[in-house]
C-alpha positions in Angstrom: 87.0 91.5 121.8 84.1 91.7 119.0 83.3 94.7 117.3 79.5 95.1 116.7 77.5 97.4 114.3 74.5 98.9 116.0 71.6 101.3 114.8 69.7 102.8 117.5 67.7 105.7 118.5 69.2 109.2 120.7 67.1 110.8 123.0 65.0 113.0 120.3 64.3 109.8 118.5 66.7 110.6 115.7 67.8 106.8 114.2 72.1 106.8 114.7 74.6 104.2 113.9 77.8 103.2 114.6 80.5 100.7 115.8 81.3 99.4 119.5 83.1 96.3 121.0 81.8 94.4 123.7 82.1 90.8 125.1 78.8 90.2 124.0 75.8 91.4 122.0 73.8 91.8 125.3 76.8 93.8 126.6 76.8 95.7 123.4 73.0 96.5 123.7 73.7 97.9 127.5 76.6 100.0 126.2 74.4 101.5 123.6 71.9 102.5 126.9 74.2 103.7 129.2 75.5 106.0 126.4 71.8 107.6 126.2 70.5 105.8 123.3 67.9 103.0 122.6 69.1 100.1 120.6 66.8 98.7 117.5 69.6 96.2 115.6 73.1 95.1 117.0 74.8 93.0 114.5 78.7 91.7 115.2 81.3 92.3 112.5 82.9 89.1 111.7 85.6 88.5 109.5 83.3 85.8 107.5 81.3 87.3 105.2 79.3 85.8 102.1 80.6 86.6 98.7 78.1 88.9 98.0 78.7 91.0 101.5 82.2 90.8 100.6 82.0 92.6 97.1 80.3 94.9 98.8 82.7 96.0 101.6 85.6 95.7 98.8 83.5 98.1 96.8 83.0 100.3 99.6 86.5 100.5 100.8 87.2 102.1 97.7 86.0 105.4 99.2 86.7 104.7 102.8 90.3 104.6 102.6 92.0 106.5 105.8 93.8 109.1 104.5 96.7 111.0 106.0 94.9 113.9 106.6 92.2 111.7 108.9 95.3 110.3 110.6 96.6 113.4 111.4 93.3 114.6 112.7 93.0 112.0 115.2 96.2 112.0 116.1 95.5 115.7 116.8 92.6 114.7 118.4 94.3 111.6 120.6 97.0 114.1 121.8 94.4 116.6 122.9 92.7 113.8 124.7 95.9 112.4 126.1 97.2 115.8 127.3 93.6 116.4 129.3 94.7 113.3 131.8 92.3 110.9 129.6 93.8 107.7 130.0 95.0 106.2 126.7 91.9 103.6 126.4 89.6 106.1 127.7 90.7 108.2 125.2 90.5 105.6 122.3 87.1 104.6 123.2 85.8 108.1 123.1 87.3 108.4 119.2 85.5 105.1 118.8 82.2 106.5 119.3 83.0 110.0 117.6 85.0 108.8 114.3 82.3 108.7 111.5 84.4 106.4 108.9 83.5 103.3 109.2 86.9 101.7 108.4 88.5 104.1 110.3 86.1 103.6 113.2 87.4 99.5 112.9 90.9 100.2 112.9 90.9 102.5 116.5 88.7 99.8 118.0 90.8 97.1 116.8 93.9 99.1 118.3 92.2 99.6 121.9 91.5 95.9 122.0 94.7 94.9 121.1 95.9 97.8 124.2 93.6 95.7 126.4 95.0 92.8 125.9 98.5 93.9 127.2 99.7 95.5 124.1 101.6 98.4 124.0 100.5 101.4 121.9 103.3 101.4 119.6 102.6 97.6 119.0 98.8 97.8 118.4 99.7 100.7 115.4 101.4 97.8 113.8 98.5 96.0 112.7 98.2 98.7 110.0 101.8 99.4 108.4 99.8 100.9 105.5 98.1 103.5 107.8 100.7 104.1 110.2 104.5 104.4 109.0 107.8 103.2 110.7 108.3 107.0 111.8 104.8 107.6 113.6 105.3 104.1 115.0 108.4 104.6 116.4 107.9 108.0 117.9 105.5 106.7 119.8 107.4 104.0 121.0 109.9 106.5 122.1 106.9 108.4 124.1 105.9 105.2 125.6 109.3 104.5 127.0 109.8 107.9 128.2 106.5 108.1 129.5 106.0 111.3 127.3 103.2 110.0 124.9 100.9 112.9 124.4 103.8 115.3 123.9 105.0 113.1 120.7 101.4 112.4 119.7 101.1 116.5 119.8 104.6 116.6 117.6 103.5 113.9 115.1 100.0 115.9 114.4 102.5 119.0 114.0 104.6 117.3 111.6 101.3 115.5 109.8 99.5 119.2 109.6 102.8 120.6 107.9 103.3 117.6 105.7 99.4 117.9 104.8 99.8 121.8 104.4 102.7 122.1 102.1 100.6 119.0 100.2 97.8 120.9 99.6 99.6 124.3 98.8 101.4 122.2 96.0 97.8 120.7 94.8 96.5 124.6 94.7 99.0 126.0 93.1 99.4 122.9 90.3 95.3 123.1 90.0 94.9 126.0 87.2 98.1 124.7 85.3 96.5 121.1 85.0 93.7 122.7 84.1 94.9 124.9 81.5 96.7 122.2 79.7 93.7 119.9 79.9 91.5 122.4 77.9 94.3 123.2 75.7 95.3 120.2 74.5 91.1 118.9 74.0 90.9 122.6 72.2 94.1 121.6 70.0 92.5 118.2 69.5 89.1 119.6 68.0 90.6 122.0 65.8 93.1 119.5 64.3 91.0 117.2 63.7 87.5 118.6 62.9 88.0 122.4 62.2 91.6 122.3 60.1 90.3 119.5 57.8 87.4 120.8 56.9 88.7 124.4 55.5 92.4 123.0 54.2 90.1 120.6 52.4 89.0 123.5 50.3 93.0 124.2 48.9 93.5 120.3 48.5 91.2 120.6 45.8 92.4 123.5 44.1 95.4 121.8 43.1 97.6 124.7 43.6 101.2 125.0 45.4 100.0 125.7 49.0 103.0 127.7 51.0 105.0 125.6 53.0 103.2 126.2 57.0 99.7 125.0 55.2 101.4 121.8 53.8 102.8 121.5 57.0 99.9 122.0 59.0 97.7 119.7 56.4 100.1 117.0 56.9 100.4 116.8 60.4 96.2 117.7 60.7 95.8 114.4 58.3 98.4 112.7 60.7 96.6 113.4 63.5 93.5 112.5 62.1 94.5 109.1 61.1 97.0 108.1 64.2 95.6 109.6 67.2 94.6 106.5 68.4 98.9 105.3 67.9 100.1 108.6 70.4 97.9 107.7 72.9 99.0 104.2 72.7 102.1 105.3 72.3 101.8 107.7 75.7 99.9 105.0 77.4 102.9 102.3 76.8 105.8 105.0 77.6 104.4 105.4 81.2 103.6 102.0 81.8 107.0 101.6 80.6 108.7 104.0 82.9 106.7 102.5 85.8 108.2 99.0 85.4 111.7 100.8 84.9 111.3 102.8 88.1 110.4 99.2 89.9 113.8 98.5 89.1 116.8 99.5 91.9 119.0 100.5 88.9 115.6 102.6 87.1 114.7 104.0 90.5 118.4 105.6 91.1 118.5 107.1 87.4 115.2 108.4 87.5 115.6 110.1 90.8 119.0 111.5 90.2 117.5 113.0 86.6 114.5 114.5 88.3 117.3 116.3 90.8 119.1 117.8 88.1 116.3 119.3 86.4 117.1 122.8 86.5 113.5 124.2 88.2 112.0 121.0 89.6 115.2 119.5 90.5 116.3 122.3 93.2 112.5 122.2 94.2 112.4 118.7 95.3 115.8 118.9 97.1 114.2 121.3 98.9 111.6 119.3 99.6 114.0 116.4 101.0 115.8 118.4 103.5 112.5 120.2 105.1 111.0 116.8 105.2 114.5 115.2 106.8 115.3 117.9 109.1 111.4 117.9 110.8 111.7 114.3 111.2 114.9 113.7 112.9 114.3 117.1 114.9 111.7 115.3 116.0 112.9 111.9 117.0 115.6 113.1 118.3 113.9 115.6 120.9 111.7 112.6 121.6 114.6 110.2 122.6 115.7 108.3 120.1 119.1 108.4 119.5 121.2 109.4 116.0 121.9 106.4 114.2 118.2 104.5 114.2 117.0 107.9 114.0 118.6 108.0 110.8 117.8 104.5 109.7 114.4 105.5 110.0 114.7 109.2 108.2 116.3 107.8 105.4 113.2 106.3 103.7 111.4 109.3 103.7 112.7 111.8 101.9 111.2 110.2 98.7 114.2 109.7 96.6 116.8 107.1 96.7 120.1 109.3 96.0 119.7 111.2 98.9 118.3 108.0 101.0 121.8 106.5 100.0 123.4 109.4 100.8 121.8 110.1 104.3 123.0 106.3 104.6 126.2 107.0 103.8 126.0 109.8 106.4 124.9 107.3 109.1 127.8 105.0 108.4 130.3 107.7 109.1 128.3 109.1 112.3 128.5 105.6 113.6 132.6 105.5 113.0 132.2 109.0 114.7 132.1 111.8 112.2 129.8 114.8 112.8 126.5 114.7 111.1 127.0 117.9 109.2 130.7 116.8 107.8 128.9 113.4 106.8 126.2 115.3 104.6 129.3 117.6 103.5 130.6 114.6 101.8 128.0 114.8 98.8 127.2 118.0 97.0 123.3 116.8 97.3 122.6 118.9 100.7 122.6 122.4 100.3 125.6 124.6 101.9 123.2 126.6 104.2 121.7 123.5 105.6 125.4 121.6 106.4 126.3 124.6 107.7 123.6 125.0 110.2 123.9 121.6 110.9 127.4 121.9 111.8 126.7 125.0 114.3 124.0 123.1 115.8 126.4 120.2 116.4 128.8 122.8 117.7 126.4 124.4 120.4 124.5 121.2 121.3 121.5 122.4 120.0 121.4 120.1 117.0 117.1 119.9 117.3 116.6 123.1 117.4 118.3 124.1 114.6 117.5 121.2 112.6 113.4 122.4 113.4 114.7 126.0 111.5 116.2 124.3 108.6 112.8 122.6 108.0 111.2 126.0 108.5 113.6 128.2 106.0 113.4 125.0 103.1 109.5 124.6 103.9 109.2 128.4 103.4 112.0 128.7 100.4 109.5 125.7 98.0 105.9 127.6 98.6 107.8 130.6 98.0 109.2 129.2 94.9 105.9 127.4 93.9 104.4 130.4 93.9 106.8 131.9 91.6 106.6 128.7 89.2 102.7 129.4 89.0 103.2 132.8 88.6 105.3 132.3 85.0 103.7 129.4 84.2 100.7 130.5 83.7 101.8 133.4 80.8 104.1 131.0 79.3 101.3 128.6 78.7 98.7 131.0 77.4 101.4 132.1 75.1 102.3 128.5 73.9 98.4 128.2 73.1 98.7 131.6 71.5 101.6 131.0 69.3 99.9 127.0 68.1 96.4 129.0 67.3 98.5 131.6 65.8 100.5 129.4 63.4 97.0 127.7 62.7 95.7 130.9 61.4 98.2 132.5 59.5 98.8 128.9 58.1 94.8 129.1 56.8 95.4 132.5 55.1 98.4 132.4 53.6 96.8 130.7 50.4 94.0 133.1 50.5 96.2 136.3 50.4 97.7 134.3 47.5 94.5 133.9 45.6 93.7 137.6 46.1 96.7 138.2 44.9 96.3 136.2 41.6 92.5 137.1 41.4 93.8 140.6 41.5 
């Protein structure tokens, strides 16, 4: 069905716009009436554009990107819908109308037409793998089939506000650290390269034996000077060079197992893992899919390829007919507590449950320990900067208590 592009007036003569489908632009136009509204320009969104028009839509999708956080809001949105006895199309077309983001506003409309057509829900989401991932997808495959759809849609938006929370947190808590070594390092530029100069110029001339911090300091402030433009190439060429390494299956594995043996960030990120593992197949599983595709589909998510393989390697024994929490035992990557609770959950067939309070006590245990991070981080860094400007100083006045001395 097309999708047309309308601007028309409300009732107080306010101009609107926005997106509809309809079989026709005259169809579109009546739409745009019944929904109290006059329309001035109806103009369908076809796929070929001119160059120009093109460039422009490209350049515009740079900041109309759906984001996981407008996902989970109408998902949250859908469910609430969904749960009111709104039949799922209903539902969709209402979104249509009230989603301002244009490209978002395209994708549910595409989705409800495809519905129309005969497709299921689960089916339609897979026109955008790179909005909608293999878990949402198949969650609500599993609340079609079980006729149980605005219950999952409720648990995704759950899971999406927890994900988005614990993102933010992170991003808040990492905000005055960035920060701090942003302005440090720029305040560390000038005086090394315009300040230091300037006055260690002064003992150059002198032609005196300076003590050993000022040749040190001159050296590495004439260094700088000269070769700044190197480190940054230098920094620029090591990332890039760590990127194409981590492309690599063999890069990936080494640089994920080194980041999980760091001794702060690597028990952080585990952490992480298991909260984000537990939620997720607490949640498929409670919403009918069974253990072994739940954990094919768990496995890709945890956002680091040793403990993918290892929840892989886990699957492959539940399927021979291990117990889940013996199968995570096998590998010291999965914290104690969190086998163990597996293990009783197994035990008293209460294996959701119990997996939805391991994801609570890990999700809890990493803001709790971000917090803490920030909290030392931020003394240790002003006494870095301290210490740097310090050495700076007394590296300045060393030759000019000498001088006094031999004046005096």
């Amino acid at each position: 069905m097309p999708v047309y592009e309308y601007q028309a007036l409300d009732a107080k003569g306010k101009t609107i716009t926005g997106i509809i489908d309809a079989d026709g632009a005259q169809t579109a136009r009546q739409k745009i009436r019944t929904m109290g509204s006059f329309p001035v320009t109806v103009k369908e969104v076809t796929e070929g554009k001119s160059s120009k028009e093109s460039r422009s839509t490209s350049f515009q999708g740079l900041f109309s990107r759906v984001t996981p956080a407008q996902v989970s809001l109408w998902t949250r949105q859908l469910a609430t819908l969904t749960g009111a006895g709104f039949p799922l199309v209903t539902a969709l077309t209402t979104l249509v109308s009230q989603t301002k983001i244009q490209g978002f506003t395209k994708m549910v409309a595409r989705i409800k037409d495809s519905i129309v057509e005969g497709n299921s829900f689960a089916s339609s989401l897979t026109l955008y793998p790179s909005v909608f991932s293999q878990i949402y997808i198949n969650m609500v495959r599993a609340g079609e089939t079980s006729g149980t759809l605005e219950i999952v849609l409720q648990r995704l938006a759950d899971i999406m506000e927890k994900q988005q929370e614990l993102k933010s947190r992170i991003q808040t808590a990492m905000a005055y650290p960035i920060l701090m070594t942003v302005i440090g390092t720029l305040v560390l530029f000038f005086l090394m390269t315009f300040v230091v100069p300037n006055i260690t110029g002064i003992f150059t001339e002198m032609n005196q034996v300076l003590p050993t911090p000022t040749r040190f300091l001159i050296a590495a402030s004439d260094a700088f000077k000269s070769y700044w433009w190197l480190l940054v190439i230098l920094a620029a060429a090591a990332l890039v060079a760590l990127k194409m390494f981590r492309k690599t299956e063999r890069g990936l594995a080494a640089t994920d197992r080194l980041m999980l043996s760091l001794p702060i960030m690597g028990p952080l990120l585990q952490k992480i893992a298991v909260a984000r593992f537990s939620r997720t197949l607490a949640s498929l599983l409670e919403n009918g899919v069974t253990m072994l595709p739940a954990l094919e589909i768990v496995k890709n998510i945890t956002g680091n390829v040793v403990i993918s393989a290892l929840i892989e390697s886990a699957s492959n024994e539940v399927e021979k007919g291990q117990g889940l929490g013996l199968s995570l035992a096998a590998d010291a990557v999965f914290p104690d507590l969190a086998v163990q609770m597996v293990q009783v959950g197994e035990q008293s067939g209460e294996l959701e449950s119990m997996l939805y309070k391991i994801a609570d006590v890990y999700e809890n245990e990493v803001q709790s320990s971000i917090m803490s991070m920030m909290a030392m981080l931020e003394p240790v860094m002003i006494l870095v900067m301290a210490v740097v400007v310090l050495f700076i100083v007394l590296s300045i006045c060393l030759p000019i208590f000498e001088m006094n001395q031999l004046v005096g």
